[in-house]
Each structure stands twice: as structure tokens, then as C-alpha cells.
C-alpha positions in Angstrom: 84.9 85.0 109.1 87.0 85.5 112.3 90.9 85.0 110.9 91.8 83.7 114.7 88.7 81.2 114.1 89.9 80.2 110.9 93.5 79.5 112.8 91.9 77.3 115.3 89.4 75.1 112.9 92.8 74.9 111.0 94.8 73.3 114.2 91.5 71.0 115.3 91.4 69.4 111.7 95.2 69.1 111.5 95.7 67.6 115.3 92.2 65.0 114.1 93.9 64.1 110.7 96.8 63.4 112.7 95.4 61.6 115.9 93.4 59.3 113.1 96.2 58.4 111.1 98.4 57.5 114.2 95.4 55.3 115.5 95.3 53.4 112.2 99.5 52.5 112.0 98.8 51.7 116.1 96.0 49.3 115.2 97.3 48.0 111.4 100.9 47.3 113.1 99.0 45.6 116.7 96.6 43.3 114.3 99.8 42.8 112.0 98.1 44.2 108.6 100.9 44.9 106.1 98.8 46.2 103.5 96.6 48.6 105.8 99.8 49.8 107.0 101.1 50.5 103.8 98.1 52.3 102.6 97.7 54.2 106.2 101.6 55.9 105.5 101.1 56.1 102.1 97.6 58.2 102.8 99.2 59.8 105.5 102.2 61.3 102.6 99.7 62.0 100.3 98.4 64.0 103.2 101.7 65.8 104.7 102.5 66.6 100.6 99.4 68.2 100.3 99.4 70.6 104.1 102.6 71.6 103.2 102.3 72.2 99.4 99.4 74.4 100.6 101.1 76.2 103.1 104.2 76.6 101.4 103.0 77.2 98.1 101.1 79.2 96.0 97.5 78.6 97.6 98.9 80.1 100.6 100.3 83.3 98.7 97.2 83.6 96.6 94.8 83.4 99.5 97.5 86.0 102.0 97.2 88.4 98.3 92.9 88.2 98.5 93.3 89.3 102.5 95.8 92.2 101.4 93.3 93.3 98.8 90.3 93.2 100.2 92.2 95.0 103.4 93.1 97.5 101.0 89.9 98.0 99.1 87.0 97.9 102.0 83.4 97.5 100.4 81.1 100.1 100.3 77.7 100.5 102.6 74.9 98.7 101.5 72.7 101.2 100.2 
């Protein structure tokens, strides 16, 4: 897979995730909904935790290590 494709699906899902989460406080705070509010910034920290505990944290190291060894190590021809 293309790594400068991977970097756009990444952006496009993080700018949808954040476009539908903005929608829903707009519309739960318009129609006065405490409790879909609540669970709409509570999903939406759950959410943030996660990207960044990904991006930050090991997941991110363990899958930059797989690119440096399989850059290192190229496969051999199909025979």
C-alpha cells in the first residue's frame, strides 16, 4: 500500500469522525438533549484518548519498527 495513501485515508477518516461528532453536540445542544450531549463528548474522549494513544504510543512505534524492517529486509523474487 501507497504510505502517502495511507496518510490521506488517515486525514479523511479523522476530518469525518470529527465533522460527525461536531454535528451531533450542534444538533444535541439546538434540540436541548442533555443526555445525547453527554454521551456525544463523552464518545468523542473516548475517541481523542484512543487517536492519540495510537499515535503517541506504542502502536505507532510498533507499526514505524515493521516499516524499518521490512525496509531493511526486502523479500525475495517469486520464483
Amino acid at each position: 500500500m501507497d504510505k502517502n495513501l495511507g496518510q490521506w485515508g488517515a486525514i479523511a477518516v479523522s476530518i469525518t469522525v470529527l465533522v460527525t461528532f461536531v454535528g451531533a453536540l450542534v444538533v444535541s445542544f439546538f434540540i436541548k438533549d442533555q443526555t445525547m450531549m453527554s454521551l456525544t463528548v463523552g464518545a468523542a474522549v473516548a475517541n481523542a484518548t484512543t487517536a492519540v494513544g495510537y499515535w503517541l504510543g506504542s502502536s505507532r512505534g510498533s507499526q514505524q519498527k515493521d516499516e524499518t524492517i521490512a525496509a531493511s529486509h526486502p523479500t525475495p523474487p517469486a520464483a
